[in-house]
C-alpha positions as CSV (number, residue, x, y, z in Angstrom):
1,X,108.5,118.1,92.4
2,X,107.4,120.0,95.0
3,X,108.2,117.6,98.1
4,X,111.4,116.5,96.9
5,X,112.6,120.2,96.0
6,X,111.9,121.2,99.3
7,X,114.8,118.4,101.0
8,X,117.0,120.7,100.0
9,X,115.8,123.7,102.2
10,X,114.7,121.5,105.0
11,X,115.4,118.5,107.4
12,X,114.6,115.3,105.7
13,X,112.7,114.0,108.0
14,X,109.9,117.5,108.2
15,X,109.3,117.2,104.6
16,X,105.6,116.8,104.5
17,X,103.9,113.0,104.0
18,X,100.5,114.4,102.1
19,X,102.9,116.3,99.4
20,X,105.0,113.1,99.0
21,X,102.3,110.9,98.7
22,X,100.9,113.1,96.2
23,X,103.0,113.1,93.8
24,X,103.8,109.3,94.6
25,X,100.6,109.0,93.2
26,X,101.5,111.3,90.1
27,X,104.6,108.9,89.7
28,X,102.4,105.5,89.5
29,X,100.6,107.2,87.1
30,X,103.4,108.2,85.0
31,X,104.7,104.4,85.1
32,X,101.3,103.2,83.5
33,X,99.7,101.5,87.2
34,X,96.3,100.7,86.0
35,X,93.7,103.5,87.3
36,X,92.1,100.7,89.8
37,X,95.6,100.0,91.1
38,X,96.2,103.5,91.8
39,X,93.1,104.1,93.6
40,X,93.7,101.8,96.0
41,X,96.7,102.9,96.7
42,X,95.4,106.4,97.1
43,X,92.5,105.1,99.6
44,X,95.0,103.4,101.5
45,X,97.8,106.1,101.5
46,X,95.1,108.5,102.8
47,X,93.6,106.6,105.4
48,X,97.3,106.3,107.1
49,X,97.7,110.1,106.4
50,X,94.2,110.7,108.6
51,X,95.6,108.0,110.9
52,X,98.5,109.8,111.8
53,X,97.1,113.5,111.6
54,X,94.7,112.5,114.2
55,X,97.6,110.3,116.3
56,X,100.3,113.4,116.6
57,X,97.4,116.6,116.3
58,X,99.2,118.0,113.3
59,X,100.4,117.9,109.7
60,X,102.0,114.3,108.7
61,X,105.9,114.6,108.2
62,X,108.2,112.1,106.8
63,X,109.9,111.1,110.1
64,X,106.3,110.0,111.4
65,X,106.5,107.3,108.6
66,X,108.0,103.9,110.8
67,X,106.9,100.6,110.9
68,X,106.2,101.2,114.4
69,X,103.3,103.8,113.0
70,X,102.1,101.4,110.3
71,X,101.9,98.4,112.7
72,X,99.7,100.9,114.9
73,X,97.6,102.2,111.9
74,X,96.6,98.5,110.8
75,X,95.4,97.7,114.4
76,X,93.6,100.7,114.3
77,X,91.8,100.0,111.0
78,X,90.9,96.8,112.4
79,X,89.9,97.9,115.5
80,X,87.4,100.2,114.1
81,X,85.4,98.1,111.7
82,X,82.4,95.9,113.1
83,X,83.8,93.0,111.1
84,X,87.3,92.2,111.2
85,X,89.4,93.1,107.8
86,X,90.3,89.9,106.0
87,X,93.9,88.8,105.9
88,X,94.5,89.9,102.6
89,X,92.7,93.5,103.0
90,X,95.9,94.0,106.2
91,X,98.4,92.7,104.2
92,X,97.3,95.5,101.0
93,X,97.5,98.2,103.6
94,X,100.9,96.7,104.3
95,X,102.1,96.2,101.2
96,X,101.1,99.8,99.9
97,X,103.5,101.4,102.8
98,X,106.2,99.5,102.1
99,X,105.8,100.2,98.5
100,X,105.5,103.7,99.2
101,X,108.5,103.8,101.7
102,X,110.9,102.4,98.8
103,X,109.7,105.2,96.8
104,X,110.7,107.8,99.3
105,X,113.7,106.4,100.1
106,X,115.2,106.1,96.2
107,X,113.2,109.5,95.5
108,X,114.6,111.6,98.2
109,X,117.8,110.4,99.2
110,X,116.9,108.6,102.5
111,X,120.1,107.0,103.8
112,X,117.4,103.5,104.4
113,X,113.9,102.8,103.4
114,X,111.9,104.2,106.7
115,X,109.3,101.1,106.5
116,X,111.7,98.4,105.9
117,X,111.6,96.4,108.9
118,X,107.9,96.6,108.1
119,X,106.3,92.6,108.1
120,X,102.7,92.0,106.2
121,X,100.2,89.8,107.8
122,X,100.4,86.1,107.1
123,X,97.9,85.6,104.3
124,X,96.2,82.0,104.2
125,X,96.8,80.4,100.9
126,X,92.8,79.8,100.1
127,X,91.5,79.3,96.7
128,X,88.8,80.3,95.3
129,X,86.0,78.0,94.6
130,X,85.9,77.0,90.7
131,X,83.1,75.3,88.7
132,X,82.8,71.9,87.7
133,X,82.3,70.8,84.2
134,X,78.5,70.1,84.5
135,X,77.9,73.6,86.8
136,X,79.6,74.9,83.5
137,X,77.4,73.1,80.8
138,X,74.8,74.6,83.3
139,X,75.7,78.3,83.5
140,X,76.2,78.0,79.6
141,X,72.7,76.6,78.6
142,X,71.2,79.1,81.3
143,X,72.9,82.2,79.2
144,X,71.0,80.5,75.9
145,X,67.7,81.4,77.5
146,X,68.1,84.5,78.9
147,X,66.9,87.9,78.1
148,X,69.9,89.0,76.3
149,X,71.0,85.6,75.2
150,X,73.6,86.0,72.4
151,X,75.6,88.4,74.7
152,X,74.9,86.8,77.7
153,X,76.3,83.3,75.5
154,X,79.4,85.5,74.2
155,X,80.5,87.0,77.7
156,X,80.3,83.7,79.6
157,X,82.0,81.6,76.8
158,X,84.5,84.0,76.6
159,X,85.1,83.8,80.6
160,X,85.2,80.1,80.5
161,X,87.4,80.1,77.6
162,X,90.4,82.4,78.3
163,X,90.2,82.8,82.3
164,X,90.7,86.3,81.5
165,X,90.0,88.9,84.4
166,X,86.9,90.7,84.4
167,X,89.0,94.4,84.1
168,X,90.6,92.9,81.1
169,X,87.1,91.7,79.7
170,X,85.1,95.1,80.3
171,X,88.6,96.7,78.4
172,X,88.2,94.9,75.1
173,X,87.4,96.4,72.0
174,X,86.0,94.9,68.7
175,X,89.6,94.8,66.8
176,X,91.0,92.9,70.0
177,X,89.2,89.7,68.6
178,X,90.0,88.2,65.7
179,X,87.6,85.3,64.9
180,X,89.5,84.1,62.1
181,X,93.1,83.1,64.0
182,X,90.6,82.2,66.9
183,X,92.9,84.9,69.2
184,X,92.2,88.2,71.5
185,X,94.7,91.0,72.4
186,X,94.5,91.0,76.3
187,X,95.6,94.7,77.9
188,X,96.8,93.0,81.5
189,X,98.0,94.3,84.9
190,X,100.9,96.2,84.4
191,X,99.6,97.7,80.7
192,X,101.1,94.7,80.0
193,X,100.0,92.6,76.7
194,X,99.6,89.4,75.8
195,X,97.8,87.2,72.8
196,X,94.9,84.7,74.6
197,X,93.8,81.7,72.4
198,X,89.8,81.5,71.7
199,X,88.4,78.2,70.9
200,X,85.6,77.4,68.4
201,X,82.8,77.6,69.9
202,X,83.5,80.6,71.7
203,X,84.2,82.2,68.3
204,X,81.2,81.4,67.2
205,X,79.2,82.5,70.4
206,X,81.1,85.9,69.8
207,X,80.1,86.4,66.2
208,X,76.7,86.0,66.4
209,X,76.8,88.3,69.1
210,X,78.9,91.0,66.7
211,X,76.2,90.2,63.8
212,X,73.5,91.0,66.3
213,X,74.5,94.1,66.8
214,X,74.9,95.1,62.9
215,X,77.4,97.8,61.9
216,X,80.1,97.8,64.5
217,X,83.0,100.3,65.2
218,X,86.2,98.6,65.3
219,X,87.2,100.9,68.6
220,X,84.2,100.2,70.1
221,X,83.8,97.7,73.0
222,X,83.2,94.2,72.6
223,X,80.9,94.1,74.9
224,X,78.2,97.3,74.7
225,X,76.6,98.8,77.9
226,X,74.3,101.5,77.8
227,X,75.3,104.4,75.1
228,X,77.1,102.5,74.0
229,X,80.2,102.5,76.4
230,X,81.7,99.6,77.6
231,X,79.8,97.2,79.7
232,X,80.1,98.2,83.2
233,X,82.5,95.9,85.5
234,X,79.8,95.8,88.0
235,X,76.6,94.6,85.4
236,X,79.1,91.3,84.7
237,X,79.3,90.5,87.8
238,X,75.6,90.8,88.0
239,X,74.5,88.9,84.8
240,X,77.0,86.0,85.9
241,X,75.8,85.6,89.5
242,X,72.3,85.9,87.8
243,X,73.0,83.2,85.6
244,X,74.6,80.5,88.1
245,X,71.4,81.0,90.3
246,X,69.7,80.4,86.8
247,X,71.7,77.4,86.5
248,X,71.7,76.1,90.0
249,X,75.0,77.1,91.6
250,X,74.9,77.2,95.1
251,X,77.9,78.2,95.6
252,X,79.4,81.7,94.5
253,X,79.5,82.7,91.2
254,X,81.8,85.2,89.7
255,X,83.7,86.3,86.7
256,X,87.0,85.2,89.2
257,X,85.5,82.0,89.7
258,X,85.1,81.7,86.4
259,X,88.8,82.6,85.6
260,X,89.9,79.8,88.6
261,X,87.3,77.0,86.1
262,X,89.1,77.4,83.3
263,X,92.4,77.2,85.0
264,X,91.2,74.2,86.6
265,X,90.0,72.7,83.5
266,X,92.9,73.6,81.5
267,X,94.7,71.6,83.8
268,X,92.4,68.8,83.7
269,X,92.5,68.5,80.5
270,X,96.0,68.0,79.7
271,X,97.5,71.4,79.8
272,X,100.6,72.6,80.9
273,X,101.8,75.1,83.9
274,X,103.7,77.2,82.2
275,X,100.9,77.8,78.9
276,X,98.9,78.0,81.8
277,X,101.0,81.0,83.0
278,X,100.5,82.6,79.9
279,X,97.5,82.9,79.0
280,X,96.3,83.8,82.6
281,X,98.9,86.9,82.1
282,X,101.1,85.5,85.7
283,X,104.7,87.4,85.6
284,X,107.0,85.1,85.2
285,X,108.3,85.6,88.6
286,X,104.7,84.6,89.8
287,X,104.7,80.9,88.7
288,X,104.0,79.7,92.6
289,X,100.7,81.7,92.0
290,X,100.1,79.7,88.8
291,X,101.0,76.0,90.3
292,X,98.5,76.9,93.1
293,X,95.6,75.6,90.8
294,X,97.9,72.1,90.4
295,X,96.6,71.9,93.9
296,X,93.0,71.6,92.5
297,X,93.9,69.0,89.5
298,X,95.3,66.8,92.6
299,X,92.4,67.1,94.9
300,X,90.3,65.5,91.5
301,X,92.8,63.2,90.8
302,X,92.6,61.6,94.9
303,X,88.7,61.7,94.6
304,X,88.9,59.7,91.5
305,X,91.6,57.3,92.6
306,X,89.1,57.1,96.0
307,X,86.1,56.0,94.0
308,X,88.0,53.6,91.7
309,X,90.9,52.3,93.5
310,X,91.7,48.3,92.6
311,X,92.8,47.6,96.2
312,X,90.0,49.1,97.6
313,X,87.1,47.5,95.5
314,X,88.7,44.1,96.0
């Protein structure tokens, strides 16, 4: 590697920041980041390199990499947009230095990780909106009538059904679902793998979309977009966000609302946290991010207890 190479004929701190985050890149790709991950990481990485080429009038080095200079890029970034940068959009930038800074530091050598004293943004713990069960019933009987209804039926059942991601939908192929266990092989964050139950009539929405489309190549994708790649992430979003207006929905509608729904129903329903955690594909280290939606299941369970409550309706 070039950058690191060249810490042996130079000071530490002159080795230069483009080369490093170059092939910091090259390393997440190596360690199987997914291709989206990886590009943000690049966008961000690159904006702090302009950022501090244009700050010190020359080439980035290491030793210009401090929390000091992060803190001073992220007020910059904000400063220079029309609309301010959500919480969560800071706290990315943040968390992509300090990711990169523990890199450097276990890569090169560093004596201490140069962004360690480095603090992300306080991001508000907001959930996104989810469906309830009749805005459901709804979306599903407005994919029945539309244009491409058996696809249309398959793709939101299967949303509603698993509360997969929409990056793990668009990456299924045909031999991922098997409609005879009632099962799908998920490709998560992290390349990471995981078996998500499929109820009935999911299956069935799903095989008459497969016997639609008459010979099919196991390797193909599950769901077809023109030429027969995979559907494009962005033509979900619009069919579902076509659909709710179909079906009513004021409010937003998304394939990651439709992943908070089925949490939320899951719940509901009778299901557990921790099956919960697995078929959403958390980390196991990530179950606070999972009990989050327990939050939702209580906010129902008050507004019942409101509309029925003995004391109250004496």
């Amino acid at each position: 590697m070039r950058a690191v190479a060249a810490a042996a004929l130079v000071g530490l701190g002159e080795l230069v920041l483009p080369d490093l985050v170059d092939e910091y890149l090259v390393a997440l790709e190596v360690a199987g980041r997914s291709p989206r991950t990886i590009q943000w990481y690049r966008a961000f990485l690159r904006e702090y390199l302009d950022f501090v080429r244009q700050e010190e009038l020359r080439r980035p080095v290491l030793s210009d990499l401090s929390p000091v200079s992060v803190r001073r890029w992220l007020l910059a970034a904000q400063a220079q947009r029309s609309s301010e940068l959500s919480p969560s959009s800071l706290a990315g930038r943040a968390r992509t230095l300090r990711a990169f800074g523990g890199w450097v530091f276990r890569e090169v050598g560093l004596p201490a990780n140069p962004v360690a004293g480095l603090i992300s943004p306080k991001v508000p713990d907001v959930l996104v909106p989810s469906l309830r069960e009749s805005e459901m019933r709804g979306l599903l009987s407005a994919a029945s009538t539309s244009r491409q209804s058996l696809r249309d039926q398959a793709l939101v059942s299967l949303l509603l059904d698993t509360g997969i991601r929409l990056s793990e939908l668009t990456a299924l192929r045909v031999r991922d679902v098997d409609l005879v266990e009632g099962r799908c092989l998920v490709r998560g964050k992290g390349s990471r793998e995981r078996l998500v139950p499929i109820g009935g009539r999911c299956r069935r929405a799903l095989r008459a979309s497969l016997a639609a489309r008459g010979r099919l190549d196991p390797s193909g994708p599950l769901f077809v977009g023109r030429g027969g790649s995979s559907l494009p992430r962005r033509t979900v979003q619009q069919v579902v966000r076509r659909l709710g207006c179909s079906a009513g929905i004021t409010d937003r509608c998304s394939p990651h609302v439709l992943r908070h729904s089925f949490a939320r129903a899951f719940l509901a329903n009778g299901g557990d946290v921790f099956s919960l955690q697995r078929i959403l594909g958390h980390s196991p280290a990530s179950l606070q991010v999972t009990r989050r939606y327990v939050r939702l299941v209580d906010d129902d369970l008050r507004a019942a207890h409101r509309r029925a409550s003995p004391i109250d309706r004496l």
